[in-house]
N, C-alpha and C positions, 0 to 999 in steps of 0.2 A: 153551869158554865154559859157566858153570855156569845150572842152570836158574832159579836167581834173578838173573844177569847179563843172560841173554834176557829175563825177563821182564821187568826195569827197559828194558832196549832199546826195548819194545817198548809201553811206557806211555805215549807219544803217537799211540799209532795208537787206543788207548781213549776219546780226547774228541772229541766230535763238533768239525765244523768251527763256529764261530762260538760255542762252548757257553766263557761265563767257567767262571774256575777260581777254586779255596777260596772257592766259595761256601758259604754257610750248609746248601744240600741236600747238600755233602761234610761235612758231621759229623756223627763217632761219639761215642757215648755208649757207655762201657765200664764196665761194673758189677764188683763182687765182687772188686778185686783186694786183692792182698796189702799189708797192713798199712806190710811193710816197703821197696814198690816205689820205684825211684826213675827222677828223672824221664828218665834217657840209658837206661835199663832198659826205660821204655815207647814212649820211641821207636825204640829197636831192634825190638822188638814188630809195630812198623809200615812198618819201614826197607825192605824189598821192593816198597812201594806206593808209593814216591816221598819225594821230600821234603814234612814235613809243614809246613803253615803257622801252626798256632797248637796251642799243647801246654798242656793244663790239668788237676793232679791234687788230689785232694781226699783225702789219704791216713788223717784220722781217719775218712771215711766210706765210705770204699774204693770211688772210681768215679772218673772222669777225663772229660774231651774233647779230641778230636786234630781236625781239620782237614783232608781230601786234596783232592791236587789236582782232581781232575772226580768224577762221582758215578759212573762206571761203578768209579772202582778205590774206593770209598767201599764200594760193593757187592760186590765182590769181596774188599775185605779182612771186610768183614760178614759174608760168607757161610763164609770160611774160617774167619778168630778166633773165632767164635761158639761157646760152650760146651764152647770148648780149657781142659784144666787147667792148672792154675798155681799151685803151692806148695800143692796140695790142694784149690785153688776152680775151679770150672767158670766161666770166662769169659762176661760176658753182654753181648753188643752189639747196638747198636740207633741207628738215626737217631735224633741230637735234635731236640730238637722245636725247630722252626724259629719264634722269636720276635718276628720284625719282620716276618712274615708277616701279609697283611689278605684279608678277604674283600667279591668285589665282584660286587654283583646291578642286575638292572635296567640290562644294558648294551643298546644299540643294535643289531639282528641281523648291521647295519655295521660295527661295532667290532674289529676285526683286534687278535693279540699287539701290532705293532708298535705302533699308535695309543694299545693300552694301557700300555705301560712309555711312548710319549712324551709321552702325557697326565701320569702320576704318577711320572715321575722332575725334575718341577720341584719335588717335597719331597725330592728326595736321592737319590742310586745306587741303583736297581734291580738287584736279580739275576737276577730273572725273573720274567715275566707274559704268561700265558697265559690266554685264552678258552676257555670250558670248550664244548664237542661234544657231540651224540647221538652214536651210532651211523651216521647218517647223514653224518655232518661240517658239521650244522646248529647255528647256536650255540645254546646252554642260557638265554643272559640274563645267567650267570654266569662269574666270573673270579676268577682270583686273582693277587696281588700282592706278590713277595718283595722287600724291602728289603734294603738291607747294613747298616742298623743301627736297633736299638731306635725312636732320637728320631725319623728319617726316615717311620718307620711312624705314630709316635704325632702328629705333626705330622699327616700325612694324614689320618690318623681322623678328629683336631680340626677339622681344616679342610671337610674333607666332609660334618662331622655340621652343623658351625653356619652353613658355606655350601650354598650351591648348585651342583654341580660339571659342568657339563656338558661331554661330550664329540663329541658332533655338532651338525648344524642345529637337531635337533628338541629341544624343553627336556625334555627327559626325564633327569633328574637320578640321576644313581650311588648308590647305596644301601653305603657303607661299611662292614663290620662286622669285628672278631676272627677270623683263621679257625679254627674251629675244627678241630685237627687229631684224625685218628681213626688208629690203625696195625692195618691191614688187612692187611696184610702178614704177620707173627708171629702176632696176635691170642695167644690165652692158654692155652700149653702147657702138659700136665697138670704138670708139674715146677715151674711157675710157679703151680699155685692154692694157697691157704690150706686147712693140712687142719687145718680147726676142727669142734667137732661140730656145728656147722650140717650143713657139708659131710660128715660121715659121717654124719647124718642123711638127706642128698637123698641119698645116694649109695648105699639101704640097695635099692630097688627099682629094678630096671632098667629101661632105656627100653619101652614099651610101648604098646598102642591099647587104650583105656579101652572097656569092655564096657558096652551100654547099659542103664538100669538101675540102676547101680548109684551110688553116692554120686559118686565123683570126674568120673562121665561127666555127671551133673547140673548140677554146679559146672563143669569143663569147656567144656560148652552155654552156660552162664551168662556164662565168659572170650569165648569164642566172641562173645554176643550182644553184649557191650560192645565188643567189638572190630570188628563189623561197624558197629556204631552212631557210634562213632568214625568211620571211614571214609568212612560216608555223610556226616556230619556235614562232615567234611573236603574232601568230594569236594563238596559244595553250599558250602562257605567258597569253595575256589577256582573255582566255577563263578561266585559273584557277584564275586568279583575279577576273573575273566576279564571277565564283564561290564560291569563299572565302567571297568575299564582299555580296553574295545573303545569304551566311551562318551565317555570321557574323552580316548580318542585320535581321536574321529569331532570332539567339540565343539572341539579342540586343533585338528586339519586348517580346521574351519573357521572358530575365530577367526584361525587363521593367515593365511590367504588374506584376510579382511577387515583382517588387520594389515598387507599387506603392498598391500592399496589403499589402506587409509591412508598410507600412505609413499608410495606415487606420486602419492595427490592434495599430501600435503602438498610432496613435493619438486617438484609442478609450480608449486604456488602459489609456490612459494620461486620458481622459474624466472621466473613473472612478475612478480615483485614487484623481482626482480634486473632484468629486461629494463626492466619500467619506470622504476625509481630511474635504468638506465643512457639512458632515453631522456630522464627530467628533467635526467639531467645536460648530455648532449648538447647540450639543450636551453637550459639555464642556459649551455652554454660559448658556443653560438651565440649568444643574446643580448648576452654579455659581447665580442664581438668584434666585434656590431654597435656595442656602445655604444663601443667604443675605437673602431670608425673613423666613428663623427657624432664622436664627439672630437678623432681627430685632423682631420676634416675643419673642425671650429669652429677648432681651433688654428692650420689654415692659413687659413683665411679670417684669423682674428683677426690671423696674421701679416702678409698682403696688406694689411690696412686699414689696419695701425697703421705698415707702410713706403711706405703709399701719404700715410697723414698727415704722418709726418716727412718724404717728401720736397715734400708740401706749402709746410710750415712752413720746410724749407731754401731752396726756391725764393720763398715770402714774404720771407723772411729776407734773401736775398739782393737781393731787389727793393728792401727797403728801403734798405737798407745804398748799393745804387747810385742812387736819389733822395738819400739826406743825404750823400754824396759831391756831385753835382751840386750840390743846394742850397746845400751851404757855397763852390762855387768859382763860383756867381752864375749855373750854365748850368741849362738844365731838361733832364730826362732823352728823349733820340727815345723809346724805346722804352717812358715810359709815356705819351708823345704820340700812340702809337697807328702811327709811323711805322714802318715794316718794314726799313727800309735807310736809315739819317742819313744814312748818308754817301755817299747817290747825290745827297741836292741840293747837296752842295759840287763831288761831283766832275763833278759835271755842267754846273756854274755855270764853274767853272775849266775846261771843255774849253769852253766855248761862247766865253770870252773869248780862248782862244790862238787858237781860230778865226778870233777879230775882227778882229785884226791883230797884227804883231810887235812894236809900240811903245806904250807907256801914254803918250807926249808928244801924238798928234795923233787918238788911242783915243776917241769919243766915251762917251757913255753909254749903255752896250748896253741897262741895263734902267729907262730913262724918265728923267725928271726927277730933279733932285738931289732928297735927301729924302724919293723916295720909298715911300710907307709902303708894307709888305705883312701883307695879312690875318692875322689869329691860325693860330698852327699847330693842325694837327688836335689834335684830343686839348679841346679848348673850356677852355684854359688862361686865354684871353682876353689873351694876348702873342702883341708880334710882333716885329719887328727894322726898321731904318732903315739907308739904307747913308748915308754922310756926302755933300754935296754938292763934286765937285773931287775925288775919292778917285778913284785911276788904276786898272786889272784888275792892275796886279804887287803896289801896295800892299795891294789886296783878297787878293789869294792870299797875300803873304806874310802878311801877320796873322791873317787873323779868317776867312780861307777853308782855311787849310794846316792846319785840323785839322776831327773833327768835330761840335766844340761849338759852340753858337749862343750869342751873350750874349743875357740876357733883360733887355729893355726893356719898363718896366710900359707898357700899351695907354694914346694918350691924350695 
């Protein structure tokens, strides 16, 4: 196996575990090529680092960008290609500057990588974001935020500058800006300065420590006093910002805490305002169930009365009915004579005569003289009845005794 077969082998043990790949931090920016390059030309160039994921040349101005996959083999092909000739030009590579990249201040000492890619990847794919450290592994306040595209970034900005973005409990709102990117890394190789006669001008007296006295050590003193002046000035700027911000976060604590008794008294009022509406309701139901049962109890009353009248009016009804019965066959009615049993004075008239004897031929007259009248029946009808004078006890039973209607004989 050839030592570029091993090393393509061996190009996945290069990315970290969890670290995306052809992100924006895996691109080169490749200067000074030839006129005439083309583009399966420039990727063989880079064919040992992997496959590349985006290839772009610009051959009237002779520079390109390629794409790798993680940023360790980004740096490794950097470190190798760099200032390689090529048809007589010394190769120049370099990160590009990363575009959809934002800078973020004013975070929360709470604020972890994570919480920052999943606060600001609801404007679009993140590629990475991280919380910036002392030395200590104390956060800075500061963070930064890489996009995978342009609009994703410029959405963010837009959003964070004209809203309010907050990322924890406390309203301490993110402070969005451009990052400005600086390359620390290279910085500016003498191969790389402009040799104009500026520059062979500065470049006529070597470096040296200015002798007191003399003109430049003057002027010097002078750089010197503005530059401490500066400083100071700087260093009482961020002392009254510390200030303001320690003030602003004491008067913040304690409108906070009085905000958040305003929310208990107001959710307690709410609680009774709730209990009580639920006790008028209660309240209003009971009432309504009182009044349906005095309702239905009127309804049954009113029901008792009005079957207690009809059955009234049926037994009226009927009373009548058996009077103009009576009246039309010439008898009076017993039972509105007040009699409780008619028909005990027939049957009782008819056992007292079979008593009397077995024959109506030699039968006297058991109850007095022919003729004889008997008082009005109860009930102050003022009738009474006559039995015939000579009428035997078979003739009495068979006619006017064998039922039990009376005929009525006006009194008189």
């Amino acid at each position: 196996m050839s030592d570029a077969e091993g090393f393509k082998a061996n190009l996945s043990l290069l990315r970290r575990p969890g670290e995306k790949t052809y992100t924006q931090r895996c691109r080169l920016f490749v200067g000074n090529l030839p006129a005439d390059i083309t583009e399966e030309e420039f990727k063989r160039l880079f064919a040992k680092y992997g496959e590349p994921g985006e290839v772009f040349i610009n051959k009237g101005k002779g520079f390109g960008f390629i794409k790798l996959e993680s940023r360790a083999l980004a740096e490794i092909a950097k470190a190798e290609l760099d200032d390689i000739p090529m048809r007589g030009r010394q190769l120049r590579v370099r990160f590009a500057t990363h575009a959809a990249a934002l800078s973020v201040r004013n975070l929360s000492p709470y604020v972890s990588n994570e919480l920052l890619e999943e606060a600001f990847s609801q404007f679009g794919p993140i590629e990475r974001a991280v919380v910036i450290v002392d030395d200590r592994g104390r956060s800075t306040g500061k963070g930064i935020v890489e996009f995978a595209s342009k609009p994703a970034a410029r959405k963010a900005f837009e959003r964070c500058t004209e809203g309010v973005f907050l990322l924890t409990t406390t309203p301490r709102p993110v402070i969005v800006e451009p990052l400005e990117q600086l390359d620390d890394e290279d910085g500016l190789p003498e191969k790389l300065a402009q040799k104009n006669p500026m520059y062979q001008k500065e470049r006529e007296t070597p470096p040296r420590f200015a002798q007191p006295g003399t003109f430049e050590y003057e002027y010097s003193q002078r750089w010197k006093s503005l530059d401490e002046m500066e400083k100071q000035q700087r260093d009482q700027v961020e002392k009254n910002m510390k200030d303001a911000k320690d003030k602003l976060e004491s008067e913040m604590e304690d409108a906070y805490h009085e905000h958040q008794a305003n929310l208990l008294r107001q959710d307690l009022m709410r609680r009774q305002e709730e209990l009580r509406r639920m006790e008028e309701l209660h309240n209003q139901e009971m009432q309504k169930r009182k009044e349906m049962q005095l309702r239905q109890e009127e309804e049954r009353r009113r029901r008792e009365e009005e079957m207690m009248i009809r059955q009234r009016e049926m037994e009226e009804q009927m009373r009548r009915q058996r009077e103009e019965s009576y009246s039309r066959m010439g008898y009076m009615d017993p039972v509105s004579q007040g009699w409780k049993n008619p028909s005990s004075l027939v049957t009782q008239r008819e056992r007292d005569m079979r008593m009397g004897g077995t024959s109506t031929m030699n039968m006297g007259d058991p109850y007095g003289t022919a003729a004889q009248k008997f008082p009005p029946l109860a009930g102050g009808t003022g009738l009474g009845y006559e039995t015939s004078p000579g009428v035997g006890q078979a003739s009495m039973s068979g006619s006017m005794m064998g039922s039990d209607m009376v005929k009525v004989i006006p009194a008189g």
